[in-house]
C-alpha positions as CSV (number, residue, x, y, z in Angstrom):
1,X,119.8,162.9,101.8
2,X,120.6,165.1,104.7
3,X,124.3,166.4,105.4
4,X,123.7,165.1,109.1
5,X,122.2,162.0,107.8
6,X,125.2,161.1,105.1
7,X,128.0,162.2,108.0
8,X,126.2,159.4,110.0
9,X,126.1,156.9,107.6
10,X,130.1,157.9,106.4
11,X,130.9,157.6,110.7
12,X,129.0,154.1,110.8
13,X,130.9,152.8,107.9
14,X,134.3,154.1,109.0
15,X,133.7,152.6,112.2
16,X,132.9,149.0,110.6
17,X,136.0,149.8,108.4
18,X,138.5,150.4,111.1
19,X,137.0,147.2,113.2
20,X,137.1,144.8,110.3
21,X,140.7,145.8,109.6
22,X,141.9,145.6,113.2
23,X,140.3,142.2,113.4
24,X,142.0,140.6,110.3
25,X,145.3,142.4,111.8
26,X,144.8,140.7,114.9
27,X,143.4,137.2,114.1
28,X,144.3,136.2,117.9
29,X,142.4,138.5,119.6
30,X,138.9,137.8,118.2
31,X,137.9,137.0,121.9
32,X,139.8,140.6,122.7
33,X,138.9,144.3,122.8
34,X,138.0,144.4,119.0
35,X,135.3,141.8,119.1
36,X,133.6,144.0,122.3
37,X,133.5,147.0,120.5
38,X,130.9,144.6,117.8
39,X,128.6,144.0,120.5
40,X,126.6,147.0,120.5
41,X,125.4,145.9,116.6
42,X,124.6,142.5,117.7
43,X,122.9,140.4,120.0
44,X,124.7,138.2,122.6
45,X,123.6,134.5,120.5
46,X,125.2,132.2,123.9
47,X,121.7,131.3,125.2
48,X,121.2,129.3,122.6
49,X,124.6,127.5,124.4
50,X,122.2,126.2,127.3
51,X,119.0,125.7,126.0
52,X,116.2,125.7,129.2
53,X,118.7,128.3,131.3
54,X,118.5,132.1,131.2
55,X,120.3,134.5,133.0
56,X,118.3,136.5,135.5
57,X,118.7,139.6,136.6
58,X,117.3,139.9,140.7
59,X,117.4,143.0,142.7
60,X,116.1,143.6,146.6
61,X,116.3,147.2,148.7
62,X,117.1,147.8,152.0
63,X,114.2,150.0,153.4
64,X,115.0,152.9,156.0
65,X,114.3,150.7,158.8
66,X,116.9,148.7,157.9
67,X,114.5,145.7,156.7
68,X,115.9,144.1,152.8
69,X,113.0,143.5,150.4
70,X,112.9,139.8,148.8
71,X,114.3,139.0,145.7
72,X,112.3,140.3,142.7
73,X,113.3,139.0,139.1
74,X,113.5,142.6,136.8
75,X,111.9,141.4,133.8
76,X,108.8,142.9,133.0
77,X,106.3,141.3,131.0
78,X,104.8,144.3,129.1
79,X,101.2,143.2,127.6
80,X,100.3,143.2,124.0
81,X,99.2,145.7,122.6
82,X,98.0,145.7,118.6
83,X,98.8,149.4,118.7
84,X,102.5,148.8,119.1
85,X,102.8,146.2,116.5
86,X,105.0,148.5,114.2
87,X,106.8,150.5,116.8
88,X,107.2,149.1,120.1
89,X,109.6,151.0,122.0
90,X,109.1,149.7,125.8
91,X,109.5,145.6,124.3
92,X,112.6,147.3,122.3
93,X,114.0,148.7,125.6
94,X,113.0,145.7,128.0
95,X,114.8,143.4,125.5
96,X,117.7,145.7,125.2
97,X,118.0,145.0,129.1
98,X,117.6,141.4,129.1
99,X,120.7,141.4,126.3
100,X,122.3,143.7,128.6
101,X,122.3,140.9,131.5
102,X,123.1,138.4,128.8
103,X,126.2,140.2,128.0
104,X,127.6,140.4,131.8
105,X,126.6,136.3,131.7
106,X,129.2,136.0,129.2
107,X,131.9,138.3,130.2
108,X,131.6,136.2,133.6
109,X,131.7,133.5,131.5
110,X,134.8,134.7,129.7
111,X,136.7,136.2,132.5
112,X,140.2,134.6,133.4
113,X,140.7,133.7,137.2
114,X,142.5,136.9,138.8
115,X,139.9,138.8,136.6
116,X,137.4,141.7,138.4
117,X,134.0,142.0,136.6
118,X,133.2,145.5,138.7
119,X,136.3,146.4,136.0
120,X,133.8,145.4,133.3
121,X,131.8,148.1,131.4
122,X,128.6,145.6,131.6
123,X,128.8,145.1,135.6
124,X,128.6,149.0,135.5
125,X,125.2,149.1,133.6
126,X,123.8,146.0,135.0
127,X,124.5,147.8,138.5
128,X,122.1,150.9,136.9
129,X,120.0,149.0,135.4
130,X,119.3,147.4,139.0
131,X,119.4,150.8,140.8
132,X,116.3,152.3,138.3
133,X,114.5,149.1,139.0
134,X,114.8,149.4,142.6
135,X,114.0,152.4,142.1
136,X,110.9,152.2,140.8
137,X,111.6,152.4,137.8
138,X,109.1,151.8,134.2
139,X,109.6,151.0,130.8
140,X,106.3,152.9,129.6
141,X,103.5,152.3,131.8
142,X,104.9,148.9,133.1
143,X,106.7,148.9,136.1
144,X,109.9,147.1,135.8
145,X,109.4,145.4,139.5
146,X,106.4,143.7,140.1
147,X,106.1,145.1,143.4
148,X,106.0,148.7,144.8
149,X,107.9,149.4,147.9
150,X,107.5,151.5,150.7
151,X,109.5,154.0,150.3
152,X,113.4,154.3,148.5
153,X,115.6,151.9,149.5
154,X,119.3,153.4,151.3
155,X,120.7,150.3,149.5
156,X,120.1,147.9,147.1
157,X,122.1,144.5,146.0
158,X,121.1,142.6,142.8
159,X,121.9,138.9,141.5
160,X,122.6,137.4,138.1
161,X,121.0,133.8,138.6
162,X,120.6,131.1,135.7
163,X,117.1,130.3,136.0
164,X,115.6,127.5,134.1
165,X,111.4,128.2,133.8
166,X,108.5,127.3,133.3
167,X,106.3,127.4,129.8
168,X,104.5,130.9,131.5
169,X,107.8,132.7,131.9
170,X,107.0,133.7,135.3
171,X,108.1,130.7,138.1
172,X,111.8,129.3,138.1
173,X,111.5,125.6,138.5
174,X,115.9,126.1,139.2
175,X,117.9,128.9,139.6
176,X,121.6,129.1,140.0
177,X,123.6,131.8,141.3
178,X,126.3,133.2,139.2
179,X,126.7,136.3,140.8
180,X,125.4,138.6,143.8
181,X,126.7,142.2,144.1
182,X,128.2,143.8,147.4
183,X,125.9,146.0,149.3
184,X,124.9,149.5,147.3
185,X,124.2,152.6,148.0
186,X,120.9,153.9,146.5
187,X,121.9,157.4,145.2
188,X,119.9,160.2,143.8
């Protein structure tokens, strides 16, 4: 085994280590800071909570002539591929983002009544994640919006919206609005 490997393997266990005891030290706060730091192990497991509803993550642009785009749901449905049945890293990633918007669903979820979710780590990345996809953005040669604009937007806003959908994955028979972000700025 590899020095770099074994110092990574000694850093991941110290790190489980030092969690595990701060959670048994602090039995009240399993809903706290200690829990969050977890979360990058393991998937968010709440959808199972409201079977039929997803959270969605939306985003539109505002063009240079000052036109906004319609809403376009980022989720990309990357096509199978028997090639990419052992390593898949574009499905790995696009999943990755949908736990990503699953996350900020719960810390909305979770957030006390004077709380700001800008504050909130996941608002942060869901607010990048929106800006690559409006951006044009791909995960491999699948473009994460299903349309192409005409040009860069000079802003962008994007919505987190419970959708419940149809069997095809692709039309919302419902969709609830949970959250819609202030007016961007597209930067570079």
């Amino acid at each position: 085994m590899s020095q770099t490997l074994l110092l990574t393997a000694l850093l991941i266990g110290a790190y489980f280590v030092l969690l595990t005891f701060g959670l048994r030290k602090h039995k009240h706060l399993v809903q706290g800071p200690w829990l969050f730091f977890f979360r990058a192990f393991f998937p968010n497991w709440k959808f199972y909570h409201a079977a039929g509803h997803a959270p969605r993550l939306y985003v539109r642009g505002q063009l240079a002539t000052g036109d906004w785009t319609d809403w376009h749901r980022v989720y990309p449905r990357v096509p199978f591929r028997f090639t990419r049945v052992l390593h898949n890293p574009e499905v790995n990633l696009a999943l990755n983002h949908q736990n990503l918007v699953d996350h900020l669903w719960s810390d909305i979820q979770d957030l006390p009544e004077d709380g700001d979710i800008t504050q909130r780590v996941t608002y942060q990345l869901v607010t990048r994640l929106a800006h690559e996809a409006i951006s044009g953005g791909h995960l491999g040669d699948v473009r994460m919006l299903p349309v192409i604009l005409s040009g860069l937007p000079t802003h962008f806003q994007f919505e987190l919206r419970m959708d419940a959908l149809l069997e095809d994955q692709r039309v919302p028979v419902s969709s609830e609005l949970v959250l819609q972000s202030p007016e961007l700025p597209a930067w570079n």
